[in-house]
C-alpha positions in Angstrom: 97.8 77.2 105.4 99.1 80.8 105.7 102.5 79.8 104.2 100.4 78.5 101.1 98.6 81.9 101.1 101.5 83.7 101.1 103.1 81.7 98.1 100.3 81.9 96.0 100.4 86.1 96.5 104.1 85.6 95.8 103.2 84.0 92.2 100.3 85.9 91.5 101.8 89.2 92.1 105.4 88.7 90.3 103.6 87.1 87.4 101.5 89.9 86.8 104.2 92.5 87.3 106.9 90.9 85.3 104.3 90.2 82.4 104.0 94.1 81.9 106.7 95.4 83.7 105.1 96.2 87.1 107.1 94.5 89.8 104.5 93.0 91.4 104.5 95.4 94.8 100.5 97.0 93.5 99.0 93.5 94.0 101.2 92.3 97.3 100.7 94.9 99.3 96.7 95.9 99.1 97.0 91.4 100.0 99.3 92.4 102.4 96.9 94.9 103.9 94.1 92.7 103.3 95.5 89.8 105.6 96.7 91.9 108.3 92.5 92.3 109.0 92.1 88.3 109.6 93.1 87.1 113.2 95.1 84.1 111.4 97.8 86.9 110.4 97.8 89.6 112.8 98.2 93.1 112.0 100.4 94.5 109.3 100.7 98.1 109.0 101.3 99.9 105.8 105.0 100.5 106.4 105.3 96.3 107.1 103.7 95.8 103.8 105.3 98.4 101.5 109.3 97.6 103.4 108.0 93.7 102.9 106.7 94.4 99.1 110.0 95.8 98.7 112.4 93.2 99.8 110.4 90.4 97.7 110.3 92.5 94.7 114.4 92.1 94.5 114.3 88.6 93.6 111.0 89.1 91.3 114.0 91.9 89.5 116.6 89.3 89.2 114.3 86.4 88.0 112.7 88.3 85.5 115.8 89.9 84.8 117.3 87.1 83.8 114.8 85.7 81.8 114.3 88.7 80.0 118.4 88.9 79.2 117.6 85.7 77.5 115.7 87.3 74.8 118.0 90.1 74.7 114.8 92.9 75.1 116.8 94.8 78.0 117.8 98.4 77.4 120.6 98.2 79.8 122.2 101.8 79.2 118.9 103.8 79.3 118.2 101.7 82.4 121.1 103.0 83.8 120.5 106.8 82.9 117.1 106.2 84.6 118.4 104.8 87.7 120.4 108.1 88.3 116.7 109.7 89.1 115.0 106.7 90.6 117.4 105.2 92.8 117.7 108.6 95.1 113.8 109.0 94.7 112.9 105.8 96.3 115.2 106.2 99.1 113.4 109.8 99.9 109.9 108.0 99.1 110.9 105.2 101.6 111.6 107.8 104.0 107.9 109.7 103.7 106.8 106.4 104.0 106.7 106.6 107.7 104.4 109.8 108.0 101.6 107.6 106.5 98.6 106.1 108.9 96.4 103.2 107.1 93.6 105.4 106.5 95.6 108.0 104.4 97.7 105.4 102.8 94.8 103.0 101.5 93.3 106.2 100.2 96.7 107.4 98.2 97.5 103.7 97.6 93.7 103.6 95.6 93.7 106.7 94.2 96.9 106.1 92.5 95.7 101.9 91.4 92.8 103.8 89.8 95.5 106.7 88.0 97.2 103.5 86.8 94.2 101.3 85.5 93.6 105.0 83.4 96.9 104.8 82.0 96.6 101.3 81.1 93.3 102.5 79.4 94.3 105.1 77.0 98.2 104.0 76.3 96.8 102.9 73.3 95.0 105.6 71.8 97.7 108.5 72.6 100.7 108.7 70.2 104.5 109.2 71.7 106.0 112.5 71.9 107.9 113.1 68.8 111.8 113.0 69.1 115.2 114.2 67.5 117.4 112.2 67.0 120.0 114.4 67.6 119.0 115.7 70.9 119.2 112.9 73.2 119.7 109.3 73.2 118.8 107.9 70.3 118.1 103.8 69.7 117.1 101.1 67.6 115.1 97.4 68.6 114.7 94.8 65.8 111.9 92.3 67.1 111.7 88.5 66.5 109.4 89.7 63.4 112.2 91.3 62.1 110.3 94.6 62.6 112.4 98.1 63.7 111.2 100.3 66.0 113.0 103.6 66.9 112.8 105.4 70.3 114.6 107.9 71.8 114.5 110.5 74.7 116.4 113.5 76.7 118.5 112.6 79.6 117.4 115.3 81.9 113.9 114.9 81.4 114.4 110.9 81.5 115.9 111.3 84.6 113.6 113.8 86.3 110.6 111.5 85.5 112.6 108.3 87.1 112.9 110.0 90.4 109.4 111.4 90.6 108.6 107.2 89.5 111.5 106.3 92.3 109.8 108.4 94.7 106.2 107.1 94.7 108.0 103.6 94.4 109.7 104.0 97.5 106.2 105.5 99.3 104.1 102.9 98.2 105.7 99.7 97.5 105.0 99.0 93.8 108.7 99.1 92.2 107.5 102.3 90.1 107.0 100.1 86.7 103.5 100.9 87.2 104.5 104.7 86.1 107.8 103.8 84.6 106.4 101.5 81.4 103.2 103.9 80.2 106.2 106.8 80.0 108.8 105.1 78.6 106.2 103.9 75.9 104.1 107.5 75.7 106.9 110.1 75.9 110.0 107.9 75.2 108.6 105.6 72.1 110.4 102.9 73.5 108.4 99.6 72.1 106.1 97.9 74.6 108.7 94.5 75.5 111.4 96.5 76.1 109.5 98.8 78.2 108.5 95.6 80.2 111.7 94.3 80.3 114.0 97.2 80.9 111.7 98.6 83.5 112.4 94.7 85.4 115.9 95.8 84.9 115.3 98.9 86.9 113.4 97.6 89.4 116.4 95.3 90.9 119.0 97.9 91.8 115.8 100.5 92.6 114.0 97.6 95.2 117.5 96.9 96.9 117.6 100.5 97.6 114.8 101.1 99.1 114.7 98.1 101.4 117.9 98.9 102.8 115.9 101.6 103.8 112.8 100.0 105.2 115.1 97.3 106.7 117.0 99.7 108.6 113.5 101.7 109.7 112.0 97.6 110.7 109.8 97.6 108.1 110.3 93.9 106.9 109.3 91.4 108.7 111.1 88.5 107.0 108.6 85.6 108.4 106.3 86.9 105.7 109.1 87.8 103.0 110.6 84.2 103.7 107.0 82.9 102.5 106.7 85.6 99.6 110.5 85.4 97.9 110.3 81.3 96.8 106.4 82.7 94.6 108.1 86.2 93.7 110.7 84.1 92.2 108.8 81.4 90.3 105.8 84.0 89.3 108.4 86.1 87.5 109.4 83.4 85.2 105.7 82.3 85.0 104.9 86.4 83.8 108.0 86.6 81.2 106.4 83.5 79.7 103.2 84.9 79.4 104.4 88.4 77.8 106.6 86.5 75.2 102.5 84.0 74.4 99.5 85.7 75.3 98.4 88.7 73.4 99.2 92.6 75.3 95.7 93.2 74.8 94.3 90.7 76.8 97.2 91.2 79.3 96.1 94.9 80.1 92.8 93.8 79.7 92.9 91.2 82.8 95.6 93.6 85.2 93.2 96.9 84.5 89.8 95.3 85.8 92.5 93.8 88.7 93.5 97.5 89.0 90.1 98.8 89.1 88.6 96.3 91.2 91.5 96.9 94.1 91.4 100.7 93.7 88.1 100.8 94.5 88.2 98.9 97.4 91.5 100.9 99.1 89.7 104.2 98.3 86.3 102.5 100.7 88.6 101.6 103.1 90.2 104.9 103.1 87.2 106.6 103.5 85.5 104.9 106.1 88.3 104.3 108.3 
């Protein structure tokens, strides 16, 4: 019955962090946590379930990955340039991770969900940072519509942000699409599915970084990653099928009140002890 447990957290998670670019890690590990209370699991401590989170979240990368390759929505060289700030990050945030107790962590862990859900909120209503062309890297995306979008951004200051994203990836778990997507979008212009897909893209190399670390710290405990890798790898293909039918509205919609609902809960925890 556990195994099943774990499997369906597996899918759940990587379908909803694939779908917008999230990894998955903000919904495993607050489940993580959550079963480490029941007697059936036995204790899990925050460095178990971020180290864990981590590990699974390299096949959710590759699966989605792949997928995404498929419909050719993958900004591989700006990926790249990102990677130079987030890789280094989460190996320092992995690091930090071990100065954490539960009560501090589901605290941070819920104040940042809620940071998120607010993100999520307004992405809509706030208008990119303008850009020139000629300072920075500039590029073009054709949709399936035959629409053009144009979006660009300055290396330093793209790689900056990717290791403050790579650093509170490695600290709590989440892969750092949950920052990486809003800021490519807001500051960056880049459109919305290659966002998604390019922050996927990122979170591969970036998750096999940081569980070297956490591995090498015994942080993993591969029973439970054995459980979570077959649904990390399935509910990324599930979420890339989702992004490319259901509406983004509705998407951000359902994962903010998930967001919320979580964030809330962390922060009680956090309090009370």
């Amino acid at each position: 019955m556990e195994w099943i447990v774990l499997i369906l957290i597996g899918i759940a998670g990587s379908s909803l962090g694939s779908l917008i670019g999230l990894g998955g890690g903000i919904v495993i590990v607050p489940a993580l946590l959550f079963l480490g209370s029941l007697s059936a699991f036995g204790y899990i401590s925050p460095q178990t379930a971020v180290g864990t989170s981590l590990f699974t979240m390299i096949f959710t990368g590759l699966s989605s990955t792949l997928a995404y390759m498929k419909h050719k929505t993958v900004d591989y060289k700006s990926g790249l340039i990102f990677l130079i700030g987030s890789g280094p990050g989460s190996i320092l945030g992995a690091w930090v991770t071990e100065i954490l107790n539960l009560k501090s962590f589901n605290l941070f862990f819920g104040i940042f969900i809620l940071f998120v859900s607010c993100i999520l909120l307004l992405k809509d209503k706030l208008k990119p940072i303008p850009y020139q062309k000629d300072k920075g890297i500039f590029r073009s995306f054709t949709d399936n519509s035959g629409k053009v979008f144009e979006y660009g951004f300055n290396p330093v200051m793209g790689v900056l942000i990717a290791f403050i994203v790579g650093f509170l990836s490695g600290i709590l778990g989440v892969g750092g699409g949950s920052l990486m997507v809003p800021t490519m979008i807001l500051l960056f212009f880049f459109p919305p599915h290659v966002a998604t897909a390019t922050s996927m893209f990122m979170i591969l190399p970036t998750s096999i970084l940081s569980s070297i670390t956490h591995i090498t710290l015994g942080n993993v405990d591969w029973l439970l990653a054995l459980a979570l890798v077959p649904g990390a790898w399935i509910g990324a293909r599930v979420g890339v099928y989702l992004n490319i039918k259901l509406k983004s509205k509705t998407i951000v919609l359902l994962l903010r009140t998930i967001l919320i609902v979580v964030g809330i809960r962390l922060i009680y925890q956090g309090i009370i002890g």
